[in-house]
ZAMARGU-4260 file (C-alpha; in steps of 0.2 Angstrom, whole numbers, plus 5000, padded with zeros to 4 digits):
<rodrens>
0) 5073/5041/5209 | 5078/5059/5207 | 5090/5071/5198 | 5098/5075/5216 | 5102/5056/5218
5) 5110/5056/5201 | 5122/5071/5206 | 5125/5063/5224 | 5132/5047/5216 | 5140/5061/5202
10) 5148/5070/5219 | 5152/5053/5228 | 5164/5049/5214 | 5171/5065/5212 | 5177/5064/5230
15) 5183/5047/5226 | 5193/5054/5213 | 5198/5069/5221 | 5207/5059/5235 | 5214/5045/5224
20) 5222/5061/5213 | 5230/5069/5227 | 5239/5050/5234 | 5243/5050/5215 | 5252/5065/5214
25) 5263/5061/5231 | 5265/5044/5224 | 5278/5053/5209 | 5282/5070/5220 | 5272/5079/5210
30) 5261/5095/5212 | 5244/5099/5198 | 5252/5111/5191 | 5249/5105/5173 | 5237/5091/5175
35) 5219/5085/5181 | 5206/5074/5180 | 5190/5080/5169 | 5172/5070/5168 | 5165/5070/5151
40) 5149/5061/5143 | 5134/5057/5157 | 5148/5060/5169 | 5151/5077/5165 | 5133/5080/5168
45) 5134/5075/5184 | 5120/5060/5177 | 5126/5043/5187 | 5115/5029/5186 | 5122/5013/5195
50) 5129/5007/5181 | 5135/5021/5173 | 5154/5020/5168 | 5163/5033/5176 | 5170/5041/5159
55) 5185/5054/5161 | 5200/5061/5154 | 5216/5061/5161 | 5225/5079/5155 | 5243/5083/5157
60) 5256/5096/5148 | 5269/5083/5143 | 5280/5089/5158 | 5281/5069/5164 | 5295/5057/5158
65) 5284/5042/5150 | 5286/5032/5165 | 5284/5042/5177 | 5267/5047/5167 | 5262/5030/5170
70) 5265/5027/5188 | 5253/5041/5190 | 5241/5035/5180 | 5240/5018/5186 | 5239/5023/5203
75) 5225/5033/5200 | 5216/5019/5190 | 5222/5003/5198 | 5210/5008/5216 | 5195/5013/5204
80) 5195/4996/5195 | 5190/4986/5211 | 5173/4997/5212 | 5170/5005/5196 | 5170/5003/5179
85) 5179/5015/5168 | 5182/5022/5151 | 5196/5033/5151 | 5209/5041/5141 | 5225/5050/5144
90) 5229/5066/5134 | 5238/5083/5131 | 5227/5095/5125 | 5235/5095/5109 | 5230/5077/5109
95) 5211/5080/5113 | 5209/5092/5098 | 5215/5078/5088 | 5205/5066/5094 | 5189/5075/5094
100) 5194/5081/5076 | 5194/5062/5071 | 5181/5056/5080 | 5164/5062/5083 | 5161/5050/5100
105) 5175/5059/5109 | 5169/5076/5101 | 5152/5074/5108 | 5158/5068/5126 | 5169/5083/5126
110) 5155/5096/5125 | 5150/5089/5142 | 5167/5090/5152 | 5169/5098/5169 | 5183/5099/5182
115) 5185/5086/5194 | 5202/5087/5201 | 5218/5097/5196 | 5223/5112/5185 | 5209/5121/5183
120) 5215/5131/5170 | 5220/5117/5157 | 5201/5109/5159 | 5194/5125/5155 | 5207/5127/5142
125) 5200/5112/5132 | 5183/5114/5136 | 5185/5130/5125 | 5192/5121/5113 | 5179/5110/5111
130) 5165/5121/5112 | 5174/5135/5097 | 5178/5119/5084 | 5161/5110/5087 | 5155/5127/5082
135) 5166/5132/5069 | 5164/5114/5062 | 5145/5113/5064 | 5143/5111/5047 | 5154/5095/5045
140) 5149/5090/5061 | 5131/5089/5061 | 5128/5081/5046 | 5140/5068/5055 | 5129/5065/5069
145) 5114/5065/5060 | 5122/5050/5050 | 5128/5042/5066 | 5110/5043/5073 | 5102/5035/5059
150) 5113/5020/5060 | 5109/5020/5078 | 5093/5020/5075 | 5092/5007/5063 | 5100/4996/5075
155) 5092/4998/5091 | 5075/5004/5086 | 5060/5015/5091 | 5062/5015/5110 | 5040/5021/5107
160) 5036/5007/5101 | 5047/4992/5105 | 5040/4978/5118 | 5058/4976/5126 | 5068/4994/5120
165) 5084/5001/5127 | 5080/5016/5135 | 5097/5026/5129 | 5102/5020/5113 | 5084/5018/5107
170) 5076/5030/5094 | 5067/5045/5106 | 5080/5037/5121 | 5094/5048/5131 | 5108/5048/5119
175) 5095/5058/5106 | 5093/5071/5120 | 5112/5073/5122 | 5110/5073/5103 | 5100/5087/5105
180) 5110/5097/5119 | 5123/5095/5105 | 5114/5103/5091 | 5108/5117/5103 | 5130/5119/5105
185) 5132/5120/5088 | 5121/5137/5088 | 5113/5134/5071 | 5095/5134/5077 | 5089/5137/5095
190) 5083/5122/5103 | 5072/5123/5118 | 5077/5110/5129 | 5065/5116/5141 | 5052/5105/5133
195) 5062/5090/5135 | 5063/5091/5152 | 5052/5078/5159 | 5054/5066/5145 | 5074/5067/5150
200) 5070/5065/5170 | 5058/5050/5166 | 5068/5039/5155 | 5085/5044/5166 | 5072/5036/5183
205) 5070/5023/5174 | 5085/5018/5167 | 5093/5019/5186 | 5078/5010/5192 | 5083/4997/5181
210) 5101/4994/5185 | 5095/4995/5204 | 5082/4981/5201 | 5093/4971/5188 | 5109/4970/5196
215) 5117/4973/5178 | 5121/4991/5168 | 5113/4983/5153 | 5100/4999/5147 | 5088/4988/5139
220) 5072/4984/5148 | 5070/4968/5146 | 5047/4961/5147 | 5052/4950/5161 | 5059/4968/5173
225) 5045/4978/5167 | 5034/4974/5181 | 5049/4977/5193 | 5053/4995/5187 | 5036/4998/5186
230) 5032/4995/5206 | 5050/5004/5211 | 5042/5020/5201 | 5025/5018/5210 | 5017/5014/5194
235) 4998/5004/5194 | 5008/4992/5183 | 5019/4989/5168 | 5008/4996/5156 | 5009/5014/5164
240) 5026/5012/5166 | 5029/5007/5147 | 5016/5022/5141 | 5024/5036/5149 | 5039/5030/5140
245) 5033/5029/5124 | 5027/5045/5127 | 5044/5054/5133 | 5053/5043/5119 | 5039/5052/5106
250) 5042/5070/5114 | 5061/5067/5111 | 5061/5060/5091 | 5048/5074/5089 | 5060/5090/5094
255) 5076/5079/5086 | 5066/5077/5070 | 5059/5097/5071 | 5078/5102/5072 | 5084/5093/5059
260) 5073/5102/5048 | 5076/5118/5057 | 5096/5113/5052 | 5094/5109/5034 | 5081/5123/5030
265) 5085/5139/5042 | 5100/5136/5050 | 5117/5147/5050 | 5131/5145/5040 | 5127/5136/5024
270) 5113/5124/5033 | 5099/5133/5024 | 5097/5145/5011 | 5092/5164/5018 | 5085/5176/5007
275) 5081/5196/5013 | 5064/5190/5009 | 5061/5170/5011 | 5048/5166/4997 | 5031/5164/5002
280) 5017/5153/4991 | 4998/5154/4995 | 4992/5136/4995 | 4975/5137/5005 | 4967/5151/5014
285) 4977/5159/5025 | 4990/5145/5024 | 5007/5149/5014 | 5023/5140/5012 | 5040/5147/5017
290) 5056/5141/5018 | 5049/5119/5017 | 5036/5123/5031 | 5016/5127/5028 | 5015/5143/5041
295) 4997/5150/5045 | 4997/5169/5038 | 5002/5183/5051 | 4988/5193/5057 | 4975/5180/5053
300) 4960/5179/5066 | 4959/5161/5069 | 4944/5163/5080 | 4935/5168/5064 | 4942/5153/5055
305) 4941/5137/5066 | 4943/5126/5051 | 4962/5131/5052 | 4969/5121/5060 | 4964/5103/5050
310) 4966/5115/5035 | 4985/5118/5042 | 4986/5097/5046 | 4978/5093/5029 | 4987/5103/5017
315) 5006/5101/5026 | 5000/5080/5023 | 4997/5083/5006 | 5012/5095/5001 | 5023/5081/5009
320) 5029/5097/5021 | 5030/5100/5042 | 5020/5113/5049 | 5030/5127/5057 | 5035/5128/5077
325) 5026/5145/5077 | 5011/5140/5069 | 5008/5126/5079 | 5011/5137/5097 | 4998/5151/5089
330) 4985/5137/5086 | 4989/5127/5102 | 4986/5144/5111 | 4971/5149/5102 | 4962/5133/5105
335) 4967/5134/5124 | 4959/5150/5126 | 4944/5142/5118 | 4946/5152/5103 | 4945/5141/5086
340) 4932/5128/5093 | 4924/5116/5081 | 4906/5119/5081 | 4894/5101/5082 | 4892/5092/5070
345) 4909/5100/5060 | 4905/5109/5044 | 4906/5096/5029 | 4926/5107/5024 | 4933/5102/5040
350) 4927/5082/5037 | 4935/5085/5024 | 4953/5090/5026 | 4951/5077/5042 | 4950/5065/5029
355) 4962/5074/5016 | 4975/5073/5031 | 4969/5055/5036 | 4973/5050/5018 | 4989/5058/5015
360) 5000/5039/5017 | 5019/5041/5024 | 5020/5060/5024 | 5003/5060/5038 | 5012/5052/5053
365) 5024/5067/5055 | 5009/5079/5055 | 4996/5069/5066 | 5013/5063/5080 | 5014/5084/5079
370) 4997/5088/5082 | 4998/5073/5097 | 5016/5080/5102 | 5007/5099/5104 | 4992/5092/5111
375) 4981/5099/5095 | 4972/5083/5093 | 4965/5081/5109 | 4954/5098/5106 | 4944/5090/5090
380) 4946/5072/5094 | 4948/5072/5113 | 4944/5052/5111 | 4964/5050/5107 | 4969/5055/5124
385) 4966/5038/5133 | 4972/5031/5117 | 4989/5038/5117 | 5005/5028/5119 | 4994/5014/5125
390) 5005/4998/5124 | 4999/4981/5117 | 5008/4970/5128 | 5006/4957/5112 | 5021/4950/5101
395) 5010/4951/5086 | 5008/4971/5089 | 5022/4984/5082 | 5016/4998/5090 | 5006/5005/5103
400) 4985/5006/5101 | 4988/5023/5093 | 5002/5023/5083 | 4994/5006/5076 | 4979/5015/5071
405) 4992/5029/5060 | 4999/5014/5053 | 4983/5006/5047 | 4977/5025/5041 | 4993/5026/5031
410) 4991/5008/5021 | 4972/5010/5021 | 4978/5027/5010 | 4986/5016/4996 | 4967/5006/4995
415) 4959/5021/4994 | 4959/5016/4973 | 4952/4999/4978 | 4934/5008/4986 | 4920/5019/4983
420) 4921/5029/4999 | 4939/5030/5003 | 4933/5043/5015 | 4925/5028/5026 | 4940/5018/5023
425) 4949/5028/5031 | 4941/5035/5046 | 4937/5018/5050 | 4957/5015/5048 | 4961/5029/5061
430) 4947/5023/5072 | 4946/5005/5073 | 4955/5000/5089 | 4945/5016/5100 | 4938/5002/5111
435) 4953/4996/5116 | 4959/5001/5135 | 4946/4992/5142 | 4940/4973/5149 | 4928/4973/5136
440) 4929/4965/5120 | 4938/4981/5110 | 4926/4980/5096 | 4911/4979/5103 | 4916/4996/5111
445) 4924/5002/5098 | 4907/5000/5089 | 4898/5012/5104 | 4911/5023/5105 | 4914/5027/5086
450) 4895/5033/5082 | 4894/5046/5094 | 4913/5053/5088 | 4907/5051/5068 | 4892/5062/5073
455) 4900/5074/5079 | 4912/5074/5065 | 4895/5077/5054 | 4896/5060/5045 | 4876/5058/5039
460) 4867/5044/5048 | 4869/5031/5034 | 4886/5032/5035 | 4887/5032/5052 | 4877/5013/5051
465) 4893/5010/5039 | 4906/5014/5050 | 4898/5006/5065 | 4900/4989/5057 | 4918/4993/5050
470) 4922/4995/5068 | 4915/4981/5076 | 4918/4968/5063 | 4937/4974/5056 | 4942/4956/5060
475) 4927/4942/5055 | 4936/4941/5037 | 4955/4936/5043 | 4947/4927/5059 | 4934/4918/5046
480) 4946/4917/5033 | 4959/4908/5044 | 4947/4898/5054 | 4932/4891/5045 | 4931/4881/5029
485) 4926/4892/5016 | 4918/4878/5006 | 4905/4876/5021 | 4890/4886/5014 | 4887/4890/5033
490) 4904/4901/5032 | 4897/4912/5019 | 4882/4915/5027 | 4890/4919/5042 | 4896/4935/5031
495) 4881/4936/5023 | 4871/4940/5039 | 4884/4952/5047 | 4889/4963/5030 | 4873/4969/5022
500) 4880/4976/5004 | 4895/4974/4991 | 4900/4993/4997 | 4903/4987/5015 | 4909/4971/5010
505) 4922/4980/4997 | 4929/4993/5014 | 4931/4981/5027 | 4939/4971/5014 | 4953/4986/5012
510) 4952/4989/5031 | 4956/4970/5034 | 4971/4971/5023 | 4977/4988/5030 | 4975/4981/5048
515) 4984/4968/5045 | 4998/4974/5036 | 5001/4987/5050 | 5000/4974/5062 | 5016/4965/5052
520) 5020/4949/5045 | 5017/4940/5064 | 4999/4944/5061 | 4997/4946/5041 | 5005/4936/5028
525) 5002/4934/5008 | 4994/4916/5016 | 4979/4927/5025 | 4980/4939/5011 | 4974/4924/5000
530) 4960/4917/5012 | 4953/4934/5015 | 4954/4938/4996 | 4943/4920/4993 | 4931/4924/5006
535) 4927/4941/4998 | 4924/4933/4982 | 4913/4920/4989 | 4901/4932/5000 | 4900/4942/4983
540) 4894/4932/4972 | 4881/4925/4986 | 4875/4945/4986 | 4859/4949/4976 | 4853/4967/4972
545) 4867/4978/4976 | 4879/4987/4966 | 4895/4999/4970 | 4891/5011/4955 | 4881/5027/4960
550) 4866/5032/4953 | 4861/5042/4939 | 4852/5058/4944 | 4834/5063/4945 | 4826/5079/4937
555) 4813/5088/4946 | 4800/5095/4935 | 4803/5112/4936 | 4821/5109/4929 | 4812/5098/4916
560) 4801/5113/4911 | 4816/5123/4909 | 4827/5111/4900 | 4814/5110/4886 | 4817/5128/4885
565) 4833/5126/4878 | 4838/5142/4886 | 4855/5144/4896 | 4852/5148/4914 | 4861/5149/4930
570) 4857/5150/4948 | 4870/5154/4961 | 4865/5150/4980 | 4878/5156/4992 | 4885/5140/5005
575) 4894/5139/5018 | 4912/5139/5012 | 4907/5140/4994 | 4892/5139/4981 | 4879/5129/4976
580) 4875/5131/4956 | 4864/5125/4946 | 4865/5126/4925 | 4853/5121/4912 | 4860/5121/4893
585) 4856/5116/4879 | 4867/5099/4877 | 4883/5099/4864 | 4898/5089/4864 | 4911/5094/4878
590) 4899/5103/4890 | 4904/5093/4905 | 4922/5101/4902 | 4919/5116/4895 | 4908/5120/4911
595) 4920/5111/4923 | 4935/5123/4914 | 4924/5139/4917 | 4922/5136/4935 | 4940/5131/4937
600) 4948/5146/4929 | 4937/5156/4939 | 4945/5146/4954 | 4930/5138/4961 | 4937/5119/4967
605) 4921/5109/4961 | 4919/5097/4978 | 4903/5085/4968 | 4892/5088/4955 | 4879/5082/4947
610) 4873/5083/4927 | 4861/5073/4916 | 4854/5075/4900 | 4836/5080/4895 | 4830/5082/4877
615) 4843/5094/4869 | 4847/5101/4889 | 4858/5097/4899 | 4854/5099/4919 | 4869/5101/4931
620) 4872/5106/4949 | 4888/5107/4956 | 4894/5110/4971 | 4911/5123/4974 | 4921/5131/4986
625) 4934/5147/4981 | 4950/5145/4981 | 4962/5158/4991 | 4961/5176/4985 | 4948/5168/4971
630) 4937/5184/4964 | 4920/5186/4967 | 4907/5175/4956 | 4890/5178/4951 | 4876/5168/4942
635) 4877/5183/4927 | 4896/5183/4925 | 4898/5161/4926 | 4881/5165/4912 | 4893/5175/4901
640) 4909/5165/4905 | 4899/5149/4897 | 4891/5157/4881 | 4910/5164/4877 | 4916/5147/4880
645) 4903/5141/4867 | 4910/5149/4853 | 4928/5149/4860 | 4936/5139/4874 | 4953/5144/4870
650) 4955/5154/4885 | 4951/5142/4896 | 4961/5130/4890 | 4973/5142/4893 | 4971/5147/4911
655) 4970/5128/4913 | 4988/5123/4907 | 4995/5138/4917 | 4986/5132/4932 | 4990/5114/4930
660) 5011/5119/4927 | 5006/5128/4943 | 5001/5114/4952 | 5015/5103/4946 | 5028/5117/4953
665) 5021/5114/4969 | 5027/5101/4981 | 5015/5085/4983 | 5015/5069/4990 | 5019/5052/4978
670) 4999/5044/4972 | 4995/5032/4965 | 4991/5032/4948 | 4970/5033/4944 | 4959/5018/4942
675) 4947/5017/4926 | 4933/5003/4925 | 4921/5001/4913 | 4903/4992/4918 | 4893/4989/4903
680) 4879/4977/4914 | 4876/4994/4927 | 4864/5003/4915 | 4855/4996/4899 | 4853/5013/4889
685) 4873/5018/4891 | 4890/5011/4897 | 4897/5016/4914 | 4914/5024/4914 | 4921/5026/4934
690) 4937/5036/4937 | 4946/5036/4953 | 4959/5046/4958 | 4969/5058/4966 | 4959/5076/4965
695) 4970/5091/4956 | 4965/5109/4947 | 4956/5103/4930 | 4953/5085/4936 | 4936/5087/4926
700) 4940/5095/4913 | 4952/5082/4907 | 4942/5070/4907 | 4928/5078/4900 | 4941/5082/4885
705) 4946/5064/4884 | 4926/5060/4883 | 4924/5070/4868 | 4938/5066/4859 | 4933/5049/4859
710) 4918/5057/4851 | 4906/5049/4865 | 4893/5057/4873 | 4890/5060/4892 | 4872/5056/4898
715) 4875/5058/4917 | 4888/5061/4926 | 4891/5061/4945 | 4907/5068/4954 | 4912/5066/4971
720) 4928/5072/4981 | 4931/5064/4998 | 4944/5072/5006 | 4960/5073/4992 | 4951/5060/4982
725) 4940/5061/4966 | 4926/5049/4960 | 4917/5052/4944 | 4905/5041/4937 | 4901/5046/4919
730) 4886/5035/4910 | 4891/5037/4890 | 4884/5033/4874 | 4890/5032/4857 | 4885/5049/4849
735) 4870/5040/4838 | 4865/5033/4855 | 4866/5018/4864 | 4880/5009/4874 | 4898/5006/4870
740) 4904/4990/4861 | 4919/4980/4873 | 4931/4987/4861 | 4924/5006/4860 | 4923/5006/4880
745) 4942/5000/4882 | 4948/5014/4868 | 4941/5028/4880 | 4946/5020/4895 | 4964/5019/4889
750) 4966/5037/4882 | 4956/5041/4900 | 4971/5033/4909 | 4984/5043/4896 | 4978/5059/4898
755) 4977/5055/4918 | 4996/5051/4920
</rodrens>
């Protein structure tokens, strides 16, 4: 199938027509002075499939008597009938500016007319009137179609992702790439079509492929016609056939999607709002917002800054926003001249924002299909290429292997609450079908091929054993669940020898449910959810020695030496991306805020630390990274900040609530709110207070404030961020020493959770 075969059937008509005009016209005495035949819609273009209706508009200057109007008519139709079918309509051109004005169908087929038989003149006539008040009326009409399309869509689906789609009216299908030739009409934004191209000649091959093979003009490609189609094209089989058009449905919704944006934020004539000077917001180095999109600074060397790019995906995930066009060309071409390369294993900050990104629900499916879309991906994770637009041929699968795996990310990002490392969860979400593709068991390949891409990632070794398992056993709890009798001690132990601690247990738990719910209700239900929810609470109460909490902290002796001091004293070690500081202070009430608030006002993002209490000191070491345009810090000036906050921490309290309205100002995704739990059995000396929760500026600091106003005292304290999300262990005791009373605990956990809104 071609585009030359399309136009040949497109010129075959327009012969046909062309003599059935001229017989018309000597039928009633008549010359075409005044009248003619125009193609609109597919027809127009010259696109003909087999089945295509021949669409066209009969135009004439109301020189006819009525009847002598229809003779013509139906001598030019009646011949047509017996071999074609066709939608047509017969109007002056008074009477097609009328009709398009009231009805966006026949507005959107006129931006397609041509001349095939008659007056010139008149055609070209109404084709200028069609093109000036789509133009002049772009702002009505766009908005219009975008309605239209959406309604469309919600019927018909994501041609992507569908088992049986219809390969026009389908989300990503042809009638969105006329949508597009439309918008490009309009001139509100410049649409370049150019990148459509091969997406548009594929799904048009096989749509025509498919009326040829089915002997109907129906559009949607039915599972039982797949192989069919598939053999006409030369494909190896159905599955090739249905990947590449999930792949050219994706290109298409990707540039449609990209354009409305364009539209509503940049375009012409009231679609967006232009300033001289469009405000620009730093939010991450050498990233700012302008005008709804996160573009990468002008003039920055990317080779000098290969974490951009995931810093780019990351923050646009998080801010809720698209990345720009331009800033993902400049990447894409960077990274194809084999400039901004990851090193091996990647630095600890770009784990990060890959998890950040992963992490980021809803708003990370535009941002990763982008990154796919401009072949991004494939550079830092060149494992997703095989993966992509790989079709489950199974009834109990929504979408393709890869879109699933987005799917189970985005509901393993609501869970994230419900674990201690929501950064495993959710790699292991992204990741867990990577052995599909193959004849071989998709999870025991997934388990060999997910070590080597965690490693590179720089996941440490332990974790690594962690993810392994997550991979290879994300279905023993629903298949156990569902098909083994959870009162036979035999099940639990099945568990029991697979699942080594309540850490694992507790992520392939979350991973289970986010599977599952990605997969829909054919494969998950509330019914499963139960089972898997009882297994869970079987195998942990069958586990001995292993706890979730983390650890306190050890001293070393020469911090104990310096602790009994009671001197203050701070070392600085510069890191890569950031600091490494050590503090040792005599203790007080409030330290843990008063030095997280320090090192925030002096913008330093505090990614862990690590603080416990000796004699009447204090030992802490944190772990920060600057923010943009942060000043320079040293070990004397953080000294100095510290023994001024001692007497007064007015100031920083100060800088805090500007930074904190700051922050709120800023765009962001919807989290969910933060998880306190209290364990009063994890330590015998103090009571264990866990916060999790979405990370922000002054995270710490409030609540180390709430701490102290509950006039408790911090022992230890261990923070953690993992990606965009915060864990901090604090062990307390009641000033006077010892733990917290049931009641005491649940008073400092609910003003935690206050002050945490």
């Amino acid at each position: 199938m071609s585009t030359r075969e399309r136009r040949e059937r497109s010129n075959e008509s327009d012969r046909y027509l062309l003599s059935l005009f001229s017989e018309a016209l000597a039928k009633i005495g008549k010359n075409s002075k005044g009248v003619a035949i125009a193609a609109v819609g597919g027809y127009g273009r010259g696109e003909l499939s087999p089945g295509s209706d021949l669409d066209i508009v009969i135009l004439h200057q109301g020189q006819f008597a009525v009847n002598t109007l229809n003779e013509f008519v139906n001598a030019l139709l009646y011949p047509l009938w017996d071999r074609n079918s066709v939608d047509h309509s017969v109007r002056t051109r008074t009477e097609v500016r009328d009709a398009a004005e009231s009805d966006l169908k026949v507005a959107l087929g006129l931006l397609d007319i041509r001349l095939v038989a008659g007056d010139a003149d008149l055609v070209a006539a109404v084709q200028s009137d069609s093109l000036e008040s789509w133009r002049k009326q772009a702002t009505k009409r766009l908005p219009e179609l975008r309605q239209s399309l959406r309604a469309r869509h919600e019927r018909a689906g994501e041609l992507a992702y569908l088992l049986e789609p219809d390969v026009k009216e389908a989300r990503g299908g042809l009638r969105d790439i006329n949508a597009l030739r439309a918008i490009a009409l309009s001139g509100v934004v410049s649409v370049p079509l150019e990148r459509i191209g091969w997406a548009e000649s594929k799904l048009n091959d096989v749509r025509e492929t498919l009326h040829e093979t089915s002997g109907r003009n129906k559009d949607r490609l039915l599972f039982q016609e797949q192989d069919a189609v598939a053999r006409k094209l030369n494909y190896a089989d159905a599955d090739a056939l249905m990947s590449d058009v999930a792949q050219a449905a994706r290109l298409v919704d990707y540039l449609l999607e990209f354009m409305w944006h364009q539209i509503e934020h940049k375009g012409k004539d009231g679609f967006g709002r232009f300033h001289r000077k469009p405000r620009t917001d730093t939010v991450a180095r050498n990233l700012s917002v302008s005008q709804k999109e996160v573009v990468i600074d002008p003039f920055v060397d990317i080779e000098s800054d290969p974490v951009l790019g995931l810093r780019a995906a990351a923050t646009a995930a998080q801010l809720g926003l698209p990345i720009s066009m331009d800033s993902y060309s400049l990447l894409s071409s960077a990274l194809n001249e084999g400039k901004a390369l990851l090193p091996t294993p990647w630095p600890r900050e770009a784990r990060e924002y890959l998890i950040s990104l992963i992490g980021a629900g809803e708003s990370m499916i535009s941002i990763f299909e982008a990154l796919d879309q401009e072949e991004i991906i494939f550079h830092w994770v060149p494992e997703w290429r095989a993966l992509r637009s790989l079709p489950q041929r199974n009834a109990l699968h929504r979408h393709t292997v890869d879109r699933h795996m987005v799917e189970t990310a985005v509901h393993a990002a609501a869970l994230t609450r419900k674990v201690h490392r929501p950064d495993l969860l959710l790699f292991a979400a992204l990741f867990h079908d990577i052995g599909k593709g193959s004849e071989e068991d998709h999870s025991v390949r997934g388990e060999r091929l997910i070590a080597p891409l965690a490693a590179r990632i720089g996941f440490p070794e332990s974790d690594i054993t962690i993810i392994k398992l997550l991979v290879k056993h994300h279905l023993l709890l629903s298949s156990t669940a569902t098909r083994r009798d959870l009162d036979d001690p035999a099940t639990i132990q099945s568990i029991l020898s697979e699942i080594p601690d309540l850490n694992t247990l507790e992520l392939l738990h979350a991973l289970s449910i986010a599977d599952g719910e990605a997969t829909g209700s054919a494969g998950w239900s509330d019914w499963k959810a139960t089972l898997v929810s009882d297994l869970v609470s079987r195998v942990k109460k069958a586990m001995t020695g292993s706890s979730t909490v983390a650890q306190q902290p050890e001293i070393d002796q020469e911090q104990l030496q310096i602790a009994e001091t009671g001197v203050l004293q701070v070392k600085l070690e510069q890191r890569e991306n950031g600091y490494s500081i050590e503090i040792i202070s005599p203790d007080k009430p409030g330290l843990l805020s008063l030095v997280a608030g320090v090192l925030n006002s002096s913008r330093l993002d505090v990614k862990s630390a690590r603080t416990k209490s000796h004699a009447n000191s204090a030992v802490m070491t944190w772990i920060v990274t600057p923010e943009p345009h942060a000043p320079d810090v040293s070990a004397e000036y953080l000294r100095r900040e510290i023994e001024s906050a001692y007497k007064d921490a007015t100031h920083i309290e100060e800088k805090l609530i500007a930074r904190a309205e700051a922050y709120a100002s800023t765009p962001s995704i919807p989290v969910p709110d933060p998880i306190v739990e209290i364990f009063n059995d994890g330590a015998t000396e103090a009571t264990i207070i866990e916060v999790r929760s979405h990370d922000r500026p002054g995270l710490l600091f409030r609540i180390g404030a709430g701490i102290t106003q509950s006039r408790v005292d911090i022992r230890s304290a261990i923070v953690t961020t993992l990606g965009a999300e915060a864990i901090d262990t604090l062990y307390v005791t009641e000033i006077s020493g010892g733990p917290l009373s049931e009641v005491r605990a649940e008073e400092v956990a609910t003003r935690l959770r206050q002050l945490l809104k």
